[in-house]
C-alpha positions as CSV (number, residue, x, y, z in Angstrom):
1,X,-5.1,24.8,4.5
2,X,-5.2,22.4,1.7
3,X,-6.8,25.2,-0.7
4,X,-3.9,27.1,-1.8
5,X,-2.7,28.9,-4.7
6,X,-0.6,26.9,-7.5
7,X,3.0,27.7,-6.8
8,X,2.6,28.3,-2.8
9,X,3.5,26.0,-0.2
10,X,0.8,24.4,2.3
11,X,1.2,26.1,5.7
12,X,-0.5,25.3,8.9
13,X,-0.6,28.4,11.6
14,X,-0.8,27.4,15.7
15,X,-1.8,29.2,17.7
16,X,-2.6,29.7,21.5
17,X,-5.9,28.6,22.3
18,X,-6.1,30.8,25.7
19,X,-5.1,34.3,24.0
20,X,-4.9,33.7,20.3
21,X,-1.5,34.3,19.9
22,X,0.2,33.0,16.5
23,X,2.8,30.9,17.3
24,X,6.2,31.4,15.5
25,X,7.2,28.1,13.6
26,X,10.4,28.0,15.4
27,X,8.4,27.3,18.5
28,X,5.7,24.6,16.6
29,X,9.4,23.0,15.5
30,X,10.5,23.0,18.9
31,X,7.4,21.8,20.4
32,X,7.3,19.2,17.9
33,X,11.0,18.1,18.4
34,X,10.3,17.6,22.2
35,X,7.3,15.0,21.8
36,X,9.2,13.4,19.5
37,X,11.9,13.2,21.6
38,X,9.8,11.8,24.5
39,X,7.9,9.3,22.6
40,X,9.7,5.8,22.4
41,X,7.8,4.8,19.7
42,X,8.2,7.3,17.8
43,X,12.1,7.0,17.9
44,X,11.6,3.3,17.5
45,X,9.5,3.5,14.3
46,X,12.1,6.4,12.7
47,X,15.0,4.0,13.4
48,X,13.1,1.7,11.5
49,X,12.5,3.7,8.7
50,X,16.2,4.7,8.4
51,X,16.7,1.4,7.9
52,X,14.0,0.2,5.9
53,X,13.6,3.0,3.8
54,X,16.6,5.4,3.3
55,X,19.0,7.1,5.1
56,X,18.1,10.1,7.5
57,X,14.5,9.8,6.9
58,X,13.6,9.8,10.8
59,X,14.8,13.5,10.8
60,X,11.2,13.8,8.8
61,X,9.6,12.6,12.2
62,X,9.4,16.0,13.6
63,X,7.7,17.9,10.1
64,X,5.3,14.9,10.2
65,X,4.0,15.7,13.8
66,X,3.9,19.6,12.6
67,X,1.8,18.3,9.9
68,X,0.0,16.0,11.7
69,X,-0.7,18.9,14.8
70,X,1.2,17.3,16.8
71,X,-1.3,14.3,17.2
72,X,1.8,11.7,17.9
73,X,-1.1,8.8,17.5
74,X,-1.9,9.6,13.9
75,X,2.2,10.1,12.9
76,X,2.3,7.1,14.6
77,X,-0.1,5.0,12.8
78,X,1.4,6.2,9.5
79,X,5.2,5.2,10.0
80,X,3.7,1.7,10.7
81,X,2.2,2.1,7.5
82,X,5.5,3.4,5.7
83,X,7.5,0.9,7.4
84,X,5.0,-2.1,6.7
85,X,4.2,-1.1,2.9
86,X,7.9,-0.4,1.7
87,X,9.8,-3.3,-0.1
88,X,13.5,-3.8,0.9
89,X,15.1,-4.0,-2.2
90,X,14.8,-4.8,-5.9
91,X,14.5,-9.0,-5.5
92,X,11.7,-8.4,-3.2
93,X,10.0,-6.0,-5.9
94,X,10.5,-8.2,-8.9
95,X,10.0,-11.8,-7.4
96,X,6.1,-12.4,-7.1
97,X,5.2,-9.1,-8.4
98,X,1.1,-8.4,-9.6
99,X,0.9,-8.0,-12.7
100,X,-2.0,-5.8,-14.2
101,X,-4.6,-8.6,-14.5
102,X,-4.2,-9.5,-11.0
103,X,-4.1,-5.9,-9.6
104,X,-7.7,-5.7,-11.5
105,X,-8.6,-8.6,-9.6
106,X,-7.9,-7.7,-6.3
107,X,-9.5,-4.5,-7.1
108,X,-12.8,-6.2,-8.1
109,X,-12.6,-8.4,-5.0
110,X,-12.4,-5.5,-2.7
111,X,-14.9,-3.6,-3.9
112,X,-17.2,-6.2,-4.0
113,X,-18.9,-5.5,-0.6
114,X,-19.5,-2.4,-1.6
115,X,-21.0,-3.0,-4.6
116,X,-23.1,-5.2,-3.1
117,X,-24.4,-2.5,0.0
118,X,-24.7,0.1,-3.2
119,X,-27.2,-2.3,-5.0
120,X,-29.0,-3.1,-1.4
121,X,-29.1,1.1,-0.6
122,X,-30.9,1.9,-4.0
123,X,-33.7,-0.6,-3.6
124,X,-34.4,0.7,0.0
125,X,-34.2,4.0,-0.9
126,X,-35.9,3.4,-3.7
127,X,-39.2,1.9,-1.5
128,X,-38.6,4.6,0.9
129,X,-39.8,7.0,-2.0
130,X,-42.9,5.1,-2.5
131,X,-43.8,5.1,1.1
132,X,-45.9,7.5,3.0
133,X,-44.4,9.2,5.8
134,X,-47.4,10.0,7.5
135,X,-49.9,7.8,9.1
136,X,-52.9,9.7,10.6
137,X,-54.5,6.4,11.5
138,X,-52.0,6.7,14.6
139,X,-52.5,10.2,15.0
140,X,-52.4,13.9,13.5
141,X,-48.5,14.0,12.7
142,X,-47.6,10.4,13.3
143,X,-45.1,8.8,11.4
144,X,-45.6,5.6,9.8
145,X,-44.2,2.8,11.3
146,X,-43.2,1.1,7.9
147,X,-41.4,4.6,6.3
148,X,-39.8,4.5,9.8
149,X,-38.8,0.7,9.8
150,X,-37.4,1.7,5.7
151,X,-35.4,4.8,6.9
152,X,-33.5,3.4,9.5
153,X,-32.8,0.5,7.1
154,X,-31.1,3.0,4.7
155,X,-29.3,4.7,7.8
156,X,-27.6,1.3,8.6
157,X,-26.8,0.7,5.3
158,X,-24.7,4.0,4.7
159,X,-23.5,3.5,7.6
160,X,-22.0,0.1,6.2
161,X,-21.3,1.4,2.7
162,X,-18.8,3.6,4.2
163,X,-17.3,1.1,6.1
164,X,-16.9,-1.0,3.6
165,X,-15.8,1.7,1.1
166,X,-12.7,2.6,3.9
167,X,-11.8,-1.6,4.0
168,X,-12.0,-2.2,0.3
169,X,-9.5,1.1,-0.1
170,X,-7.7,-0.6,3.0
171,X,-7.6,-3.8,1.5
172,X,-6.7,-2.8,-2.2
173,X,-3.6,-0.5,-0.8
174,X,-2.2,-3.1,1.7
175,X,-2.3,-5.9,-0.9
176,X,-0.6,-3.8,-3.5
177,X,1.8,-2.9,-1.5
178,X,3.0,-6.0,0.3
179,X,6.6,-6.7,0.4
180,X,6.3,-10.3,-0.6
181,X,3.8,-9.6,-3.9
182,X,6.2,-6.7,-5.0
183,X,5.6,-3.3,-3.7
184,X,6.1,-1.1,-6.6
185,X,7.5,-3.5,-9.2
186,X,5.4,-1.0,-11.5
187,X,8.2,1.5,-10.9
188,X,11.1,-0.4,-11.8
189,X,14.0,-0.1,-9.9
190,X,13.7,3.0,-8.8
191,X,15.3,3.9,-5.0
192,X,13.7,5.5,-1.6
193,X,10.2,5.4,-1.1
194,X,7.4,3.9,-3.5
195,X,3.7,3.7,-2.7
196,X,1.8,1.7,-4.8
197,X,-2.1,4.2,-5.1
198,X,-3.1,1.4,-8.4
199,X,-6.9,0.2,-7.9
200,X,-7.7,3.3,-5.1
201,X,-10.4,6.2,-6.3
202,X,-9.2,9.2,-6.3
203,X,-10.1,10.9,-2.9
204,X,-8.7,7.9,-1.3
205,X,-6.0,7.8,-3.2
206,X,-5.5,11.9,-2.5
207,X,-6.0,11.0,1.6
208,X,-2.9,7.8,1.3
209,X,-0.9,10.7,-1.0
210,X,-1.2,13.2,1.9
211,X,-0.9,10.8,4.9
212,X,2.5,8.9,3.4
213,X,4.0,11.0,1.0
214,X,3.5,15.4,1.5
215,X,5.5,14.7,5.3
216,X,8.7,12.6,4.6
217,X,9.2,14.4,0.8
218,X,11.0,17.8,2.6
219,X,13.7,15.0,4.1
220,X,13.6,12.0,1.4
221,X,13.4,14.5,-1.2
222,X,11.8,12.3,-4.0
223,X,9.4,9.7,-4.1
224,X,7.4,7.2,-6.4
225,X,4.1,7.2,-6.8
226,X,2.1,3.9,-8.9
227,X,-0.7,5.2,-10.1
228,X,-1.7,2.7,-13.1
229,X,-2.1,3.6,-16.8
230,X,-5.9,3.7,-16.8
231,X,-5.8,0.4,-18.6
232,X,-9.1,-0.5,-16.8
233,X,-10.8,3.2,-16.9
234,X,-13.6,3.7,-18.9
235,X,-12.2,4.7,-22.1
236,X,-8.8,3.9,-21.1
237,X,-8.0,7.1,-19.6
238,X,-5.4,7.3,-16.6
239,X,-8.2,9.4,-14.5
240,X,-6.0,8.6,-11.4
241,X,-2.6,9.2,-12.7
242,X,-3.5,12.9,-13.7
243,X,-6.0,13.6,-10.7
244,X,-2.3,12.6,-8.6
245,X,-0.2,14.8,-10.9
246,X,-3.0,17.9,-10.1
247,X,-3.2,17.2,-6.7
248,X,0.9,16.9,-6.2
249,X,1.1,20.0,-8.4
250,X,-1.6,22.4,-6.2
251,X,0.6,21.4,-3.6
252,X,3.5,23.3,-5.1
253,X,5.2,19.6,-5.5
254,X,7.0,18.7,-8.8
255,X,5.9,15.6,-10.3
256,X,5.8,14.2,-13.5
257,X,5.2,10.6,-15.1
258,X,8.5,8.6,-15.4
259,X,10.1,8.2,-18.4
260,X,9.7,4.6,-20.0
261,X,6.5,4.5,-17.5
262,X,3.3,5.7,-17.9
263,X,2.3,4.2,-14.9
264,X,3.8,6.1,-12.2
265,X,4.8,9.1,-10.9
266,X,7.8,11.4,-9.6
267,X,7.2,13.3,-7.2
């Protein structure tokens, strides 16, 4: 349950789907250990991840399939994205690196497509207003053919404006946080994990927070988290640094903006 109380820890109950049963979390843990333990790939990727990001960070494997019900596809899917997203040391942050003008622009260029679909959306909805829905010509009830033709129009185009909206927050995350542009370079120098969230709204931005950092903080301990200073916000305001530090908080994490860098976060 994400909803919880300030100050109280986020706590998922199992339980058996035949009688109801709670199940202790010494059993989820155990359950949890086992797949792990017969997965390949999942002791493949933690290996990785030992080595790639820090030491002993495969023992967070286990709490991520907890926190993950035990869907090993999904934990899965986001140690690739750990593993893939993390730079290897401080030369391969600082050499190449975006700065903030070129993090704006790949921002803009992602989000392009979607602007575009938004524009596209209004004017159909827009004409679907206009339109009668009703065309007794063809009968008592029927529906016009034209309002009928304009709302499935609109229906495919949501359809793509979420699909869009998903690969322009794909697209912005995966190109900030490339190994060979700098992943992180915002944070300075700072050890273990770094996920760079600069350029993301905030509910996608909340979703890659919850995906890649809540499960592997109980082992790694700390993390850092670029948010951006808001220098491209209306009014210059760091709306996604503090939405972060709210979210992070609720969660009964501690996180705070780095000293020296108003840019990113502690958690």
């Amino acid at each position: 349950d994400p909803f919880v109380p300030h100050g109280q820890s986020v706590t998922t109950r199992f339980q058996c789907p035949h009688c109801t049963l709670l199940l202790d979390p010494a059993t989820v843990d155990n359950l949890a250990l086992q797949a792990y333990q017969a997965s390949d790939l999942l002791r493949l990727l933690a290996g990785h991840l030992a080595t790639a990001v820090a030491p002993g960070l495969h023992d967070a494997v286990p709490a991520m399939l907890v926190h993950r019900r035990l869907d090993a596809a999904a934990v899965e899917k986001e140690l690739f994205e750990i593993i893939s997203r993390h730079a290897v040391g401080a030369a391969a942050r600082t050499s190449g690196s975006l700065d903030s003008r070129r993090k704006q622009e790949v921002y803009l260029e992602a989000r392009r497509p979607v602007v575009a679909l938004q524009r596209e959306l209004e004017r159909e909805a827009e004409k679907l207003a206009t339109l009668d829905k009703r065309d007794d010509r063809l009968g008592p009830g029927a529906v016009s053919a034209e309002w009928r033709s304009c709302r499935g129009r609109c229906d495919e185009l949501r359809e793509d404006l979420r699909a869009a909206q998903q690969n322009a927050a794909a697209s912005i995350f995966a190109t900030l946080n490339d190994e060979s542009l700098g992943m992180g370079s915002d944070a300075g120098e700072s050890e273990g994990l770094c996920i760079d969230l600069h350029g993301l709204h905030v509910a996608e931005a909340k979703a890659k927070f919850d995906e890649l950092v809540v499960p592997v903080l109980p082992v790694l301990g700390r993390c850092v988290v670029v948010t951006g200073r808001g220098s491209h916000s209306k009014g210059g305001e760091a709306a996604l640094r503090e939405a972060l530090v709210r979210h992070a908080r609720h969660r009964a994490l501690r996180c705070e903006v780095m000293q020296g860098n108003g840019g990113a976060l502690e958690i």
